[in-house]
N, C-alpha and C positions, 0 to 999 in steps of 0.2 A: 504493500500500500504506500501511496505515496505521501512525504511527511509535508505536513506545513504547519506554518507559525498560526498564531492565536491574530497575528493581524493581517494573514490572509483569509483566514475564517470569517473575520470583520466585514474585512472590505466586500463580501460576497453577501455577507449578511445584509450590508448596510444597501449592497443592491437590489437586496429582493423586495425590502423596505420602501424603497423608493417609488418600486413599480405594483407593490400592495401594500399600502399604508397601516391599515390595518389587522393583515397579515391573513383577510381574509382571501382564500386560492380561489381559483374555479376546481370545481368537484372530479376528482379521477373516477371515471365511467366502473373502473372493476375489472373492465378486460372481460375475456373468457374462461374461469378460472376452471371450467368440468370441460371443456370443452378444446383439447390439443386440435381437433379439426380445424375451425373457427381463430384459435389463436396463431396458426402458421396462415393460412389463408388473408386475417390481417395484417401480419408481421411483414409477410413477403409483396403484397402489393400495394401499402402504404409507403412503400420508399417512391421518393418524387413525384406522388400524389394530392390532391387537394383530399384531406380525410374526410371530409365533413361532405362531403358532395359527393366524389369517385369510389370511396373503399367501402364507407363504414353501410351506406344502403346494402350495400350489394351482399357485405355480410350478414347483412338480416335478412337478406336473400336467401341466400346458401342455407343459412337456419332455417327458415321457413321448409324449404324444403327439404331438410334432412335433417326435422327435429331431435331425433333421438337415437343416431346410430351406436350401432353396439359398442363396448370395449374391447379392447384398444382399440379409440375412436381415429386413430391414423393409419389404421390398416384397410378400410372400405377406400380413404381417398387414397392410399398407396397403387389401387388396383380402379380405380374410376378412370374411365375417359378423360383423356385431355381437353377433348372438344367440348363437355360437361363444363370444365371448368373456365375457358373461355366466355363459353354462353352469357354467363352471370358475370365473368371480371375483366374481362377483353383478353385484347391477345398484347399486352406489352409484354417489355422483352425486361430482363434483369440487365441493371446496371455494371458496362465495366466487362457484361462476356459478349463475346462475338463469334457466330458459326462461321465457319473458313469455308470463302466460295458461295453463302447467301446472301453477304447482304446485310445481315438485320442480328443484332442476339436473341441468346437463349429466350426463351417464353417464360416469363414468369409461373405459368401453368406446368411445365415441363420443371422448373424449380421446387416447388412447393411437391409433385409427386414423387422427385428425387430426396426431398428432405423427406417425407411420411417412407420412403421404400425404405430408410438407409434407419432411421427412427425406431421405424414397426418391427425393423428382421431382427430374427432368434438373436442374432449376433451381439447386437445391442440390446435389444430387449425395454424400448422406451414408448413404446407405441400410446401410450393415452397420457391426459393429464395430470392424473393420482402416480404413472411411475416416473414419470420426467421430475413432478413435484417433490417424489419419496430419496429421489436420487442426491437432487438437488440438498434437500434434511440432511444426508449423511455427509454432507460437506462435498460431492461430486459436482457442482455447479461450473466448474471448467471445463469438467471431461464435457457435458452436456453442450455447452458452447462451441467445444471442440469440432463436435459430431456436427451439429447443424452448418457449421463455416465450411464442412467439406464440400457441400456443392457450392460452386462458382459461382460468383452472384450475390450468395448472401455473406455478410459482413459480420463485424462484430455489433455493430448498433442493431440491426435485423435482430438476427440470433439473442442479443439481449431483450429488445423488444417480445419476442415471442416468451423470453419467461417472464415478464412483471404482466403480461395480459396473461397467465398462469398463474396469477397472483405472488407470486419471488418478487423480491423488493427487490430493487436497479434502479440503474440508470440509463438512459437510451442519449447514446452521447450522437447524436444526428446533427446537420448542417447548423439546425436553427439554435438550440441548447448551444453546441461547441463554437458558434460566433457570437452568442451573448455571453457568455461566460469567459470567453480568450479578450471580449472587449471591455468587459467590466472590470479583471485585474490587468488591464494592459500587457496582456503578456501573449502575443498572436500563433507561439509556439508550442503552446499546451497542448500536452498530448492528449487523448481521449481519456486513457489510463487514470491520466493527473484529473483532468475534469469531473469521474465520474467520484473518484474518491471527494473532492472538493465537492459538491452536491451532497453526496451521502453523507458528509459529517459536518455540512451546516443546515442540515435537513434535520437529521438527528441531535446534533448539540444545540445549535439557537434556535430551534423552533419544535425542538422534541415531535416531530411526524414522520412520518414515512420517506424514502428517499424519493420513491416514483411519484409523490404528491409534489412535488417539490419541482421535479423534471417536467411534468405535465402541467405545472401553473407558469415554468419560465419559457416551457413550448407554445403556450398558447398566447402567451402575450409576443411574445416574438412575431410569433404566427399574424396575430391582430397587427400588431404595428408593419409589417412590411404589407402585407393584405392593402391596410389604408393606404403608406406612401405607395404604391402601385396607383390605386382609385386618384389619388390628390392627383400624378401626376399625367394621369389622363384624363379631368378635368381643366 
């Protein structure tokens, strides 16, 4: 873990302050926390999407129609059509891979059945929500990180994201969080590493709550504030 002074805690403190006076957040949704289908499904095509418009319908999509698959709930999508999964989320491609001689990367569709194949198999043995979670309890929450970064495309922010929508407390150190955070202690070379520890322990010490309450209240004002300067400057 990465160490820092009592007055970079401060300064990080004294930012969240600034942009909630009161120290009242916007509400963290809960994630999916019974539901590994649902939570890779948003992890993996929330990257460089508008969530609130593009991902999160389309998830209550997918729920609606596969209210209640059996356990291990990532073994039905390991073996689902891929054109299934387009239908409901489109066909983007994952960030950063590219097919040699198409054209275009990987499908996101094709990501997410490669994370549930690789998840589900004997080998690993992580296929639903209760054993990724149980894994995570015995102190494995690396190795689990590990497994998911094997298919191309998804990152460490992804891969983290899919376990605090499992209910694991984290941090999703994404574009929006790691430039308010690298610009608040002036520091533009903070690693993810440093950030997410820096969130967790002024989440935890100055404000005693959750870590993800904390990443989800600095993402979404982020979120709001470029959203607007866009709107202003097409006005």
């Amino acid at each position: 873990m990465t160490s820092f002074s009592e007055k970079d805690l401060d300064r990080l403190h004294q930012g969240v302050l600034e942009i909630y006076p009161d120290s009242v957040w916007p509400t963290w949704r809960g994630g999916w926390p019974d539901r590994a289908d649902l939570a890779l499904l948003d992890a993996i095509y929330s990257t460089q999407q508008k969530y609130e418009t593009a991902v999160l319908p389309k998830v209550f999509e997918w729920k609606r129609k596969y209210p209640a698959p059996p356990s291990p709930e990532l073994e039905y999508l390991s073996t689902i059509d891929e054109g299934d999964i387009q239908n409901v989320f489109g066909k983007n491609v994952l960030s950063g891979v590219r097919i040699p001689r198409v054209g275009f990367g990987k499908r996101k569709s094709a990501g997410v059945k490669e994370v549930a194949q690789l998840l589900s198999s004997p080998a690993v043995g992580l296929g639903s929500a209760q054993l990724i979670c149980d894994a995570v309890e015995r102190g494995d929450s690396e190795l689990v990180l590990e497994q998911l970064q094997k298919t191309k495309g998804v990152g460490v922010a992804t891969a983290s994201y899919f376990l605090i929508l499992l209910g694991v407390d984290g941090v999703k150190v994404d574009t929006l969080l790691g430039s308010w955070v690298r610009t608040r202690m002036g520091d533009q070379t903070m690693s993810g590493g440093a950030i997410r520890d820096l969130v967790t322990r002024v989440a935890v010490e100055k404000f005693n709550r959750d870590a993800k309450e904390l990443d989800y209240a600095i993402w979404r004002y982020e979120s709001a504030r470029r959203t607007s300067g866009k709107m202003n400057k097409k006005l």
